[in-house]
C-alpha positions as CSV (number, residue, x, y, z in Angstrom):
1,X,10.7,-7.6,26.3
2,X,7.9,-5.8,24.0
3,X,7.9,-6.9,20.2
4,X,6.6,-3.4,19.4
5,X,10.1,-2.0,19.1
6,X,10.8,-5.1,16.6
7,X,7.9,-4.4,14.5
8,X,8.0,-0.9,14.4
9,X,11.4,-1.5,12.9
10,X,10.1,-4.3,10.8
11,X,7.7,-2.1,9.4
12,X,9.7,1.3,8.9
13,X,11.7,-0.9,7.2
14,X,9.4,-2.7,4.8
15,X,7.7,0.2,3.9
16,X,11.2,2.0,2.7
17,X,12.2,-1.7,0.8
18,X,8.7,-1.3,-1.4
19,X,9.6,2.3,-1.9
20,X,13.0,0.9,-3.4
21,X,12.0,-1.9,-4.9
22,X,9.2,0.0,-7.3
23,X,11.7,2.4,-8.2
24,X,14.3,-0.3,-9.5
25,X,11.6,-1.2,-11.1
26,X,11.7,1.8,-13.5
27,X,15.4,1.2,-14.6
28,X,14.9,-2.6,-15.1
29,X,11.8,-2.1,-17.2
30,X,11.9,0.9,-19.3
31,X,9.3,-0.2,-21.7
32,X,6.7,0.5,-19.6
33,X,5.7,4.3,-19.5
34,X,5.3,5.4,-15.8
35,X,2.1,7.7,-17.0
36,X,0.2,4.9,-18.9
37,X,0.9,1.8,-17.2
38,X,0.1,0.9,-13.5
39,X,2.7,-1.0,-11.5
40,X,0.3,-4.2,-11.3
41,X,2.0,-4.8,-14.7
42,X,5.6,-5.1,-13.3
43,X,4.2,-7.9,-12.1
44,X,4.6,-9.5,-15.4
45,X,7.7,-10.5,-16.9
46,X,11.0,-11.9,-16.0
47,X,11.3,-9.1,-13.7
48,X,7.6,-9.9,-11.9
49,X,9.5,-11.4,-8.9
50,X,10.7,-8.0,-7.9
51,X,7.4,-6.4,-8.1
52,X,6.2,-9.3,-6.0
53,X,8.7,-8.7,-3.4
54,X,7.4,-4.8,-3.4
55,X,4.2,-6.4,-2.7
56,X,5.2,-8.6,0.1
57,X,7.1,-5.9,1.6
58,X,4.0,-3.7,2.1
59,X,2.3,-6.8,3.4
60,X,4.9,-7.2,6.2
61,X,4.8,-3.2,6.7
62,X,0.9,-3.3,7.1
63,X,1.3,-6.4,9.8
64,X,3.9,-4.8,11.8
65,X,1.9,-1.6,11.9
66,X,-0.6,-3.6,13.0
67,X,1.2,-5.0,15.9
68,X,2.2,-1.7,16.7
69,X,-0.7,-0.3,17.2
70,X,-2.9,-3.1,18.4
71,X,-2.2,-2.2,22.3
72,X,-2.3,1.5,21.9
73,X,-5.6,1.9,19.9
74,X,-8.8,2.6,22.5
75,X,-11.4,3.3,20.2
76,X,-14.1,1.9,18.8
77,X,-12.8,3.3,15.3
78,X,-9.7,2.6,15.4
79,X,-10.1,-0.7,16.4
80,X,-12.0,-1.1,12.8
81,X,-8.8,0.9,11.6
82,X,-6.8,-2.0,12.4
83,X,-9.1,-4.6,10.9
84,X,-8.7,-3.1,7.9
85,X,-5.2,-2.3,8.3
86,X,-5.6,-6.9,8.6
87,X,-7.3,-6.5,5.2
88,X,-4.8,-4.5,3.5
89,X,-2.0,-7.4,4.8
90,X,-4.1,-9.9,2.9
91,X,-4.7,-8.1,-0.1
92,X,-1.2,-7.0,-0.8
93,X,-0.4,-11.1,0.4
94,X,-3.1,-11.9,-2.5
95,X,-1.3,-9.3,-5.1
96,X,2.6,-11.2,-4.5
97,X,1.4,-14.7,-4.9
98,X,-1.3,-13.7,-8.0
99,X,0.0,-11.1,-10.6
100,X,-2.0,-10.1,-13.3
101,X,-2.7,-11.1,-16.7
102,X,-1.1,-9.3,-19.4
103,X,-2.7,-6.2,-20.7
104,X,-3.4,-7.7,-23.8
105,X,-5.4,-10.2,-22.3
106,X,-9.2,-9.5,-22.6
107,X,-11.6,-9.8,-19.4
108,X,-13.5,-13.2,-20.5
109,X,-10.0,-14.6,-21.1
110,X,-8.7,-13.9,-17.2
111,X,-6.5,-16.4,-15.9
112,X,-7.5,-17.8,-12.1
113,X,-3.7,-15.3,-11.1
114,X,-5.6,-12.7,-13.1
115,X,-8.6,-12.7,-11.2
116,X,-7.3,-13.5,-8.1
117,X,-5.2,-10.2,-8.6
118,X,-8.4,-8.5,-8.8
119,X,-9.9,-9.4,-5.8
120,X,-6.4,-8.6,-3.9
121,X,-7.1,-5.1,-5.4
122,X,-11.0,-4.8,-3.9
123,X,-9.8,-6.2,-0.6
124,X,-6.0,-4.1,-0.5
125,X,-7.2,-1.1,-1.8
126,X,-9.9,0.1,0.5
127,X,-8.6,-2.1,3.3
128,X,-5.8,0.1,3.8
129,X,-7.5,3.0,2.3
130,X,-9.5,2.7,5.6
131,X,-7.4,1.2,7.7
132,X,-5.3,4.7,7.4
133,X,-7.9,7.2,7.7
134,X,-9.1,5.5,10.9
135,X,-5.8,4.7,12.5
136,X,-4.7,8.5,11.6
137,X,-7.5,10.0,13.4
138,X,-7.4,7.6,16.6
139,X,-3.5,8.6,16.7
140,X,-4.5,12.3,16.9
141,X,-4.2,12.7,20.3
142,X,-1.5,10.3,21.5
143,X,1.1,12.6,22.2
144,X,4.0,9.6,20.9
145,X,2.7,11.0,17.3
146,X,2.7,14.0,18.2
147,X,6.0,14.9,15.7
148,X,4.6,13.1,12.9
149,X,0.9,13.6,13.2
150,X,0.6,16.2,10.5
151,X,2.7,14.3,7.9
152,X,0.3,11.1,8.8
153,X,-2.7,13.2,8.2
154,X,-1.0,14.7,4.9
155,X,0.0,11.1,3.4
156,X,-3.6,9.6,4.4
157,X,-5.0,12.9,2.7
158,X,-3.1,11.8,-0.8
159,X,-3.8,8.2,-0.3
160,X,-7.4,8.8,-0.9
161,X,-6.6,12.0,-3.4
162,X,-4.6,9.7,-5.7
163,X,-7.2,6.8,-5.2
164,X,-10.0,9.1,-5.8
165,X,-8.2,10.3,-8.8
166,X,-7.0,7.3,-10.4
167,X,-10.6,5.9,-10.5
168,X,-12.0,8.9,-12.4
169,X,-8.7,8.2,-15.2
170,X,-9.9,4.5,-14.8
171,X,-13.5,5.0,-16.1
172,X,-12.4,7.6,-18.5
173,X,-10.1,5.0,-20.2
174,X,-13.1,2.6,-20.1
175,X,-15.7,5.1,-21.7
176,X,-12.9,5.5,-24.3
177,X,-12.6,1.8,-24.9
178,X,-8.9,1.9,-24.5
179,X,-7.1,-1.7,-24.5
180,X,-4.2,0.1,-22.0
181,X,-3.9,2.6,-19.3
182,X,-3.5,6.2,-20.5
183,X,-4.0,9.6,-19.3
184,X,-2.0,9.6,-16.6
185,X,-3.5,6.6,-14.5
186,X,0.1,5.3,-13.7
187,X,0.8,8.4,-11.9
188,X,-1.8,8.4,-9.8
189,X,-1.5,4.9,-9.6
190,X,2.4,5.4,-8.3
191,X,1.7,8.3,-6.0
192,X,-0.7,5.9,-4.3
193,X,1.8,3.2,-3.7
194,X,4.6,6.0,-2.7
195,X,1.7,7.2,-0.1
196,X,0.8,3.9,1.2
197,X,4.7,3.4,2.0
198,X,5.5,6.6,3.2
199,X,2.1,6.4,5.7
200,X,3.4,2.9,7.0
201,X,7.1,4.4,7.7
202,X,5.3,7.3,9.7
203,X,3.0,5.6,11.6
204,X,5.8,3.1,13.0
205,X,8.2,5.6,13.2
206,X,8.0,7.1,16.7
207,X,7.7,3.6,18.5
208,X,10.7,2.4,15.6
209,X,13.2,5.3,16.5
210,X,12.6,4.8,20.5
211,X,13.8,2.9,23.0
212,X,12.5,-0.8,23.9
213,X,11.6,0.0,27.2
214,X,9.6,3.5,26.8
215,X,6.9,1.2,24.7
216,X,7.4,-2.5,26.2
């Protein structure tokens, strides 16, 4: 029997739980202002361990995908897709055993977590950045996707739009040598993470919702 029915599942699945999980987050932690905090900072606390388990649960998503699409992806580029699609797993595995350091905390005074949780972001970040673009264009023309194909393209569209876009709030707050995010960076910041779930959840959605057999 195929394991691509499994982790299509798996991965539908984990995507919706990291969904969930970040939006509990907003009624157990009230004190942080969605527009000037990014969820990195959940992280933190005596609620960290459910920000943690968001993390983890993208990581599973991004594996399962993975073995999803390992067998049906033919090119060149997409094969790099799912390379990246491998980085993104680590990263996000990097982000739920490292959280950052408090805001308050200045650069010279990272922790090893701190830092670590840096590097999670450089590798997760563009990894599944990527990994999505790539994989949505190889997926084009399988006619499996063909139902979900413009929603894939749409959600890899706002992945890079709210990436793109919380940079630019990123090195604003820097010129303007703020000690928190402001200006809306935890918005982009959340659209990002509500993209990267939604993406997963689509792209394992038509081998998740069929039959074992029609994929094994």
């Amino acid at each position: 029997m195929s394991t691509r029915p499994t982790a299509a599942r798996v991965a539908f699945g984990s995507g919706l739980v990291a969904f969930v999980l970040l939006a509990v987050l907003h009624l157990l932690r009230p004190d942080l202002q969605p527009s000037g905090h990014v969820i990195s900072e959940y992280a933190v606390g005596a609620h960290g361990w459910v920000m943690a388990l968001s993390f983890f649960s993208l990581a599973v998503g991004c594996a399962g995908v993975t073995v999803v699409l390992v067998s049906r992806i033919k090119t060149i580029a997409g094969r790099i897709g799912l390379v990246f699609m491998l980085a993104a797993t680590i990263g996000l595995g990097m982000a739920t055993m490292f959280p950052m350091d408090p805001i308050t905390v200045s650069p010279e005074n990272s922790s090893f977590s701190g830092k670590m949780h840096g590097v999670a972001a450089m590798v997760g970040n563009p990894g599944f950045m990527i990994g999505a673009l790539l994989l949505s264009l190889a997926l084009r023309r399988d006619p499996d996707w063909a139902d979900v194909r413009p929603l894939l393209l749409a959600m890899t569209a706002v992945i890079w739009i709210s990436f793109v876009l919380m940079m630019v709030l990123m090195i604003r707050m820097m010129q303007q040598q703020g000690d928190s995010p402001t200006g809306g960076i935890g918005w982009a910041n959340r659209l990002l993470w509500v993209a990267y779930c939604a993406w997963l959840m689509l792209a394992a959605w038509p081998v998740a919702r069929a039959p074992s057999t029609r994929h094994a």
